[in-house]
Residue frames relative to the residue before (quaternion, step in Angstrom):
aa qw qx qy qz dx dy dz
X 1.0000 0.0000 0.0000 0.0000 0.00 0.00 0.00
X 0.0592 -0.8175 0.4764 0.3182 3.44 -0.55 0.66
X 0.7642 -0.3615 0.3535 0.4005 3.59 -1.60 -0.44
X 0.5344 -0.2090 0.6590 0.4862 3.57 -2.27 -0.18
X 0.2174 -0.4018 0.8774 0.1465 3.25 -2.26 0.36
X 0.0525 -0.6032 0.7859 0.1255 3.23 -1.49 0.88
X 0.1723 -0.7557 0.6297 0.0521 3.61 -1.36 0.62
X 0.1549 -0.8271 0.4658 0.2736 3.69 -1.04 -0.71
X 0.2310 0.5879 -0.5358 0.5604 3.81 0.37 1.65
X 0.5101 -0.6013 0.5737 0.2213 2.89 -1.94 0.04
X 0.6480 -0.6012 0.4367 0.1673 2.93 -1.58 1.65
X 0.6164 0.3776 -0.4358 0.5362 4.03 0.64 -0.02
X 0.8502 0.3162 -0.2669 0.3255 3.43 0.87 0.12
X 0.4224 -0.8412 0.2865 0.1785 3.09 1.27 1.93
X 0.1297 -0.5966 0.7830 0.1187 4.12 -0.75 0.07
X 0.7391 0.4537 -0.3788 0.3232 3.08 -1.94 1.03
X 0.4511 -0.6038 0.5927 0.2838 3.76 -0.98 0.40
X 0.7609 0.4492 -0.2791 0.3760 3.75 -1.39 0.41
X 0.6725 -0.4454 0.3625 0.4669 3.40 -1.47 0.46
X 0.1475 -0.8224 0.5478 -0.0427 3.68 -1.30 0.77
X 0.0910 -0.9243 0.3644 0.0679 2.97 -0.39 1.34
X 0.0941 0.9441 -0.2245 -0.2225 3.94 0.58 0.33
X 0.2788 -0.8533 0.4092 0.1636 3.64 -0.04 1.12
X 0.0535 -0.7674 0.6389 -0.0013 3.69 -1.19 0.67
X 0.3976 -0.6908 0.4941 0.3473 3.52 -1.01 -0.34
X 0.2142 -0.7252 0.6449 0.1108 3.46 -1.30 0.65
X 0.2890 -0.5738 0.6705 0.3709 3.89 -1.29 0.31
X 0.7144 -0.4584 0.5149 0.1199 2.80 -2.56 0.58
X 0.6934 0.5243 -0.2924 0.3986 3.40 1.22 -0.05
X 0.4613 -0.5232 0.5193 0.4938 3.88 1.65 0.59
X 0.6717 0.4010 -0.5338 0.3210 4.09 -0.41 -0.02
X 0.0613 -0.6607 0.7450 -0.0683 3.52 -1.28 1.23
X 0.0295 -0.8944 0.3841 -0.2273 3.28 -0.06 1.12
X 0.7855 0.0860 0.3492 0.5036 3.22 0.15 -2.17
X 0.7537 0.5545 -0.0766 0.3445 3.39 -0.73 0.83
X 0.6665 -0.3769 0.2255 0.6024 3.74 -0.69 -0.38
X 0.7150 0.5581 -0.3117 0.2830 3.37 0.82 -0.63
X 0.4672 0.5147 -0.3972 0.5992 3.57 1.43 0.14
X 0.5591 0.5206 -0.4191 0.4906 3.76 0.58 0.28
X 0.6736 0.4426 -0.2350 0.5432 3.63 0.93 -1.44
X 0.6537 0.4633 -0.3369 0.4945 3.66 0.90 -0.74
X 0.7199 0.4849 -0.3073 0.3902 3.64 0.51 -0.29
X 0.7269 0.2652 -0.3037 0.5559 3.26 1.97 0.26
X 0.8583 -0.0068 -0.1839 0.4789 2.92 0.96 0.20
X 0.7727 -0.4657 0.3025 0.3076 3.93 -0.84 0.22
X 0.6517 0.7105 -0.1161 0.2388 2.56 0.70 -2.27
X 0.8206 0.3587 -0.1245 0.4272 3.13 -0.18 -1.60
X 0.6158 0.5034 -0.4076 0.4487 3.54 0.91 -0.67
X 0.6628 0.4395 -0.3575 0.4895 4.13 1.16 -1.39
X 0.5081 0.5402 -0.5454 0.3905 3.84 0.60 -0.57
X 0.7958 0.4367 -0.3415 0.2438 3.24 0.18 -1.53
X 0.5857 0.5513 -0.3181 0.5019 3.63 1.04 -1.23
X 0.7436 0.4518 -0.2902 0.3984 3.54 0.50 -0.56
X 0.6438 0.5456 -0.2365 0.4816 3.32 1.35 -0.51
X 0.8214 0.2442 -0.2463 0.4528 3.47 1.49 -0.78
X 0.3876 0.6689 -0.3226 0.5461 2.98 1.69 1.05
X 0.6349 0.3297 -0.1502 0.6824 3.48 1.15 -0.40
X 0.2133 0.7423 -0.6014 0.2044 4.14 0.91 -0.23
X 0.7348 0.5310 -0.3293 0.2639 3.47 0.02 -1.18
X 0.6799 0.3314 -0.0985 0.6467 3.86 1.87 -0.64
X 0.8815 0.1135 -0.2240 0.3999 3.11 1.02 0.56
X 0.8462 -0.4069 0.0770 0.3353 3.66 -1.01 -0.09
X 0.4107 0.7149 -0.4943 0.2755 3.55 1.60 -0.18
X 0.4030 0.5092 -0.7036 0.2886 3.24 -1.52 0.88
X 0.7407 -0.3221 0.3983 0.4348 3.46 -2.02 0.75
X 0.9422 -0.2766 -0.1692 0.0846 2.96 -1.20 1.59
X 0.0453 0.7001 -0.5408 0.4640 2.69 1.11 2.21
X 0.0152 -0.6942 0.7151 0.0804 3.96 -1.00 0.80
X 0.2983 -0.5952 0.7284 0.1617 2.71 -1.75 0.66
X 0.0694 0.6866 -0.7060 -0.1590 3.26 -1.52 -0.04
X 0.1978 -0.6338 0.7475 -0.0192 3.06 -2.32 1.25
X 0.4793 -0.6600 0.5733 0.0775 2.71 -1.44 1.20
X 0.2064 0.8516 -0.4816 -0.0179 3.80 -0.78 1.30
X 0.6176 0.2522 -0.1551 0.7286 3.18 1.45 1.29
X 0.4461 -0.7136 0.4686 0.2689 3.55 -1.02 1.00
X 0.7621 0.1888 -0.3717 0.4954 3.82 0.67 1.10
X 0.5780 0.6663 -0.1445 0.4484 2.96 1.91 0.60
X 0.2632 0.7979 -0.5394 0.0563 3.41 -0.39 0.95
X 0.4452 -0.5826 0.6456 0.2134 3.59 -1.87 0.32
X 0.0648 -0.6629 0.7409 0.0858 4.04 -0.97 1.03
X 0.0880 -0.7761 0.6043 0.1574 3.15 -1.00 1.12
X 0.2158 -0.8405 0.4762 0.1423 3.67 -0.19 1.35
X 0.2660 -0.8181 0.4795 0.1732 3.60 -0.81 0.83
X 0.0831 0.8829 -0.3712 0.2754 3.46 1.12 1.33
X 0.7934 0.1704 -0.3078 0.4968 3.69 0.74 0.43
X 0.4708 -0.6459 0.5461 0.2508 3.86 -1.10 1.11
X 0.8006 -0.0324 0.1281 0.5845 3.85 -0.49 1.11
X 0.6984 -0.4809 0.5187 0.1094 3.14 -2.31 0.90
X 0.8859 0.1553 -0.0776 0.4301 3.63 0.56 -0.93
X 0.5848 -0.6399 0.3511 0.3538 3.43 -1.38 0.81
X 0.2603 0.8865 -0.3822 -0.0171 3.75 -0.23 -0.54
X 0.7966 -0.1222 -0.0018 0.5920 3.81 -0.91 -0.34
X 0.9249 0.1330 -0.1720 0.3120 4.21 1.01 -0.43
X 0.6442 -0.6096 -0.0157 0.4617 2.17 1.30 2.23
X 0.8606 -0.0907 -0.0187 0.5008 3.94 -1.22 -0.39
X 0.4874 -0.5803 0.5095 0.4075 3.42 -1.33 -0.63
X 0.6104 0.5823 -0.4150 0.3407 3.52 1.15 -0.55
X 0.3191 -0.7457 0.5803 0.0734 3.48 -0.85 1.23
X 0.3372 -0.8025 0.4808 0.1055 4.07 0.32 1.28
X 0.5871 0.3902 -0.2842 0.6498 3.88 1.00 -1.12
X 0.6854 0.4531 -0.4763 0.3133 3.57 -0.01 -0.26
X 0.6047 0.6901 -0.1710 0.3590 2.85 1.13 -1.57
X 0.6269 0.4584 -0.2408 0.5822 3.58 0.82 -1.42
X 0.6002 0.6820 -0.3028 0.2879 3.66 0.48 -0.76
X 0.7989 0.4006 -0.0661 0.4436 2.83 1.05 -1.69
X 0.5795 0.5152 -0.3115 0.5494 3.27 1.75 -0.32
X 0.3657 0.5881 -0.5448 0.4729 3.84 0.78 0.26
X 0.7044 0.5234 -0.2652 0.3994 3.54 0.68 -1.55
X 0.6781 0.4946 -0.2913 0.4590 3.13 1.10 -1.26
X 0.5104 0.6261 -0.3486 0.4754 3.78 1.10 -0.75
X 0.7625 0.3483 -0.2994 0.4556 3.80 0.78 -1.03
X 0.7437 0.4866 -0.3272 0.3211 3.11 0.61 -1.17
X 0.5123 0.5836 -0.3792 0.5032 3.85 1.61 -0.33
X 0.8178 0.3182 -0.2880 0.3834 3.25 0.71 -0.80
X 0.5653 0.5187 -0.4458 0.4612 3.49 1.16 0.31
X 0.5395 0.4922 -0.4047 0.5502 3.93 1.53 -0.30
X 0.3863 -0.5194 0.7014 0.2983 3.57 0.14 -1.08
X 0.3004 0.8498 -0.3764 0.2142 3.41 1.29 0.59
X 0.0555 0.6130 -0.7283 -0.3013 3.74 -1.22 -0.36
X 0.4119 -0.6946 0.5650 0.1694 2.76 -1.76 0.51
X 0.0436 -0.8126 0.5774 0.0661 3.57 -1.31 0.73
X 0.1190 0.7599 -0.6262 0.1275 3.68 -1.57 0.52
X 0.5081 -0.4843 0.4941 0.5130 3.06 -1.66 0.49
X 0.9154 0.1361 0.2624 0.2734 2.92 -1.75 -1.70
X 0.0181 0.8038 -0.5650 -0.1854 3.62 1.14 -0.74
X 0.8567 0.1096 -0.0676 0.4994 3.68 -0.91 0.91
X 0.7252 0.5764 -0.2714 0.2613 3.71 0.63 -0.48
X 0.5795 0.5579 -0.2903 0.5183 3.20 1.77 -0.39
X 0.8200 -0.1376 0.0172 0.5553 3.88 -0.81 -0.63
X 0.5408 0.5926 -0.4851 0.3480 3.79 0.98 0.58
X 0.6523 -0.6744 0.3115 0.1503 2.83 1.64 -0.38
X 0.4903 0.6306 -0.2363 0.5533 3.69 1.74 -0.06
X 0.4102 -0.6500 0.6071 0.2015 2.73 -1.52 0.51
X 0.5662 -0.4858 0.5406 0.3888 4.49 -1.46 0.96
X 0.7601 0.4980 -0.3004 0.2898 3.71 0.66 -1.02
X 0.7074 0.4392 -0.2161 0.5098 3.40 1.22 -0.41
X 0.7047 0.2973 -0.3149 0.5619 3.72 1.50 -0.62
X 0.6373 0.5240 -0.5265 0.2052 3.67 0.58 0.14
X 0.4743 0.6152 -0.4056 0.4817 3.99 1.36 0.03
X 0.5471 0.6436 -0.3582 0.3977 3.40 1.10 -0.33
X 0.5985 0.5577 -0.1680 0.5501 3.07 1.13 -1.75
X 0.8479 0.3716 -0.2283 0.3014 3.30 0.49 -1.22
X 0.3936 0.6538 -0.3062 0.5691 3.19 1.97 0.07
X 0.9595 0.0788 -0.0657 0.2625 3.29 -0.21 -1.09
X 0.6090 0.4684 -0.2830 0.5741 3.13 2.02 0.57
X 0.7072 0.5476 -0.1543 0.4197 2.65 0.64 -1.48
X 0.7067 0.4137 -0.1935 0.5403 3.64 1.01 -0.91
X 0.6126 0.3809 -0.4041 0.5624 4.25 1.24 -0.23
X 0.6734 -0.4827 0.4124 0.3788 3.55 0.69 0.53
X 0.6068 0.6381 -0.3871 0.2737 3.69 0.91 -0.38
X 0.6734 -0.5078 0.4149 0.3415 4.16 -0.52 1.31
X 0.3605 0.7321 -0.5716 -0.0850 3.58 -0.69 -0.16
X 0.1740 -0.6556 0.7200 0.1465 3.99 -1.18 0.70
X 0.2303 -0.7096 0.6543 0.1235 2.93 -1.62 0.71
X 0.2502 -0.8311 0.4965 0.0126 3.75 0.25 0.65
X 0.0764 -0.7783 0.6232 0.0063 3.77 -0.43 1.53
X 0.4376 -0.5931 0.5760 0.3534 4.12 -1.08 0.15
X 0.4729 -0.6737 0.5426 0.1676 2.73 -1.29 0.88
């Protein structure tokens, strides 16, 4: 089995040869806002209109805590938005980052790599304004990627 790659660069800017897939978390509340996602939005559109459109249409379709979408922004290129944290703000039940979701949405990410021939990349997943902790979401990764055989970089800012 092999390992996470850890690296240091930015996750919208994949390293490596081959379809790429790069996964992040999103909250359950349609806000995109703050965060990694103002990176993805500064390269591309997409993934931000999918999402608004997706939790705008919720009622006909699959959004909820740990459902991923995925958009395509480049022909070896794609964006999983993962819907992996409950709300924006910490408070009386504790972080926002929703771990069962999280793991959830990376199954998807597990298929949908292995139907591209993908690897997968990302910062931190969950660890930034969701609130989580590397120690509880990297077994995840290493569960449901790392263990279908599927590449995975983890990508810190410089």
């Amino acid at each position: 089995m092999s390992e996470i790659t850890y690296v240091r660069g930015d996750a919208t800017a994949p390293q490596g040869k081959g379809v790429k897939l790069i996964a992040h978390v999103c909250n359950d509340l349609g806000g995109w806002g703050k965060g990694f996602v103002l990176a993805v939005s500064r390269r591309w559109p997409e993934p931000e209109a999918a999402y608004r459109r997706w939790h705008r249409e919720r009622a006909g379709n699959d959004f909820a805590l740990g459902a991923a979408q995925f958009v395509q922004v480049g022909a070896y290129l794609w964006v999983a938005n993962m819907v992996g944290q409950r709300g924006i703000r910490s408070g009386s039940k504790g972080a926002p980052v929703r771990y069962e979701a999280i793991d959830t949405a990376l199954g998807a990410v597990a298929a949908r790599a292995g139907e591209l021939g993908a690897s997968v990349h990302m910062p931190r997943i969950g660890c930034g304004l969701a609130g989580g902790t590397w120690p509880r979401i990297e077994p995840l990764i290493e569960r449901r990627l790392i263990s279908a055989g599927v590449p995975v970089t983890v990508y810190d800012h410089d």
